[in-house]
C-alpha positions, 0 to 999 in steps of 0.5 A: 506480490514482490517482482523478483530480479531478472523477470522485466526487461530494460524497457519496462523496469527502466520506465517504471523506475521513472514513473516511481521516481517521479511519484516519489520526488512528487511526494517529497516535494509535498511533505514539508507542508504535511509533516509535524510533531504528531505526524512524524512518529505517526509515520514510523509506527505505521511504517515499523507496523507494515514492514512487520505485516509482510514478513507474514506469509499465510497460505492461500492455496496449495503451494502458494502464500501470500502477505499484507501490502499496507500501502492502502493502509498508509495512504488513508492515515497519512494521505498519499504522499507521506504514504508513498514516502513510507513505503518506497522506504520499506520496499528499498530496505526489503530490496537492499537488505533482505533481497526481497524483490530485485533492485531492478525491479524496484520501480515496479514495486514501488508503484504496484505496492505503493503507488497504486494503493496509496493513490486508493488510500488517499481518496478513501482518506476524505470518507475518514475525514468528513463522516463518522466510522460507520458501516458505509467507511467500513465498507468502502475502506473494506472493498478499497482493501480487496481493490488495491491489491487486485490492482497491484497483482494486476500491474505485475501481471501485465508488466511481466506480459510487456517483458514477455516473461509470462510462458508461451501457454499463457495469455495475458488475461489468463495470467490475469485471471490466475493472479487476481483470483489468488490475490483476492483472499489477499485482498478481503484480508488487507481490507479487514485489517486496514478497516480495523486499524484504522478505527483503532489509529482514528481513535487513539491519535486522531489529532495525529491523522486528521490534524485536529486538536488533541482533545483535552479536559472536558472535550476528552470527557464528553467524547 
């Protein structure tokens, strides 16, 4: 779902470039009052973990392939602005040293692949937080997966429609349409995956994602 270089105008990757900016100076001017001990190493084993989960392409239709965005992912075990912190980082690096995405277009990515489904992820962040993983989390934590990157592929679609790179032919809910359809198979598997991951993160460093005590001793053993 990465914008390539030379598909948004000026106007469009300049103002998204902006709001990517600010959300990312929000995010950081938040952290100090998040980040531990715990909380640090979390974010680099889950960044490390993303970064390899998008160099996997899988097929989903003939002649098009698809990978994992992970920014829902690390908005519900980091919260939003350690989330969007991590991602912007992982898009720069795939930006500047593996040209996967333009430079120019990196505002863009940063919000359709970070923003946005941190955003998401941070609020299904409290159904972790306050109720005990059931079917009614992993439901929601699984719909959230499908919603966030439809709304990415839609963002792009829209934005390459207000840089007129879309072809003549092609109106802007028809290339809606092509790229949520595709983007939905996207999106069942990035819900299974961040529901999955999730469940296994909560239970092995709880302490870690929710700021909670670690458990020791007789605590361990009656849970």
């Amino acid at each position: 779902m990465h914008i390539g270089s030379g598909f948004l105008s000026p106007p469009v990757w300049g103002t998204m470039a902006a709001v990517s900016g600010a959300a990312l100076a929000v995010s950081l001017a938040a952290a100090p009052k998040r980040l531990d001990e715990r909380r640090v190493p979390l974010m680099g084993v889950m960044g490390a973990f993303v970064f390899a989960a998008q160099m996997v392409n899988f097929p989903i239709l003939a002649g098009t392939s698809g990978h994992l965005g992970g920014g829902f992912l690390l908005g519900i075990l980091l919260g939003t602005p350690l989330g969007i912190i991590v991602m912007g980082s992982i898009l720069v690096v795939q930006s500047l040293l593996f040209q996967d995405g333009g430079v120019e277009a990196l505002g863009a990515n940063i919000f359709a692949m970070g923003v946005m489904p941190c955003l998401l992820g941070g609020a299904v962040r409290w159904l972790w937080t306050r109720r005990k993983p059931g079917l009614l989390v992993h439901a929601v934590t699984f719909a959230g997966g499908i919603v966030s990157v439809l709304a990415g592929a839609t963002a792009v679609a829209v934005l390459l429609w207000w840089s007129g790179s879309l072809p003549a032919q092609v109106t802007l809910p028809g290339a809606i349409g092509v790229m949520d359809f595709i983007h939905l198979w996207i999106g069942v598997v990035e819900g299974l995956v961040t529901a999955a991951v999730a469940r296994f993160v909560l239970a092995v460093r709880r302490d870690a994602v929710l700021d909670a005590a670690p458990q020791t001793g007789a605590k361990r053993e009656a849970a």
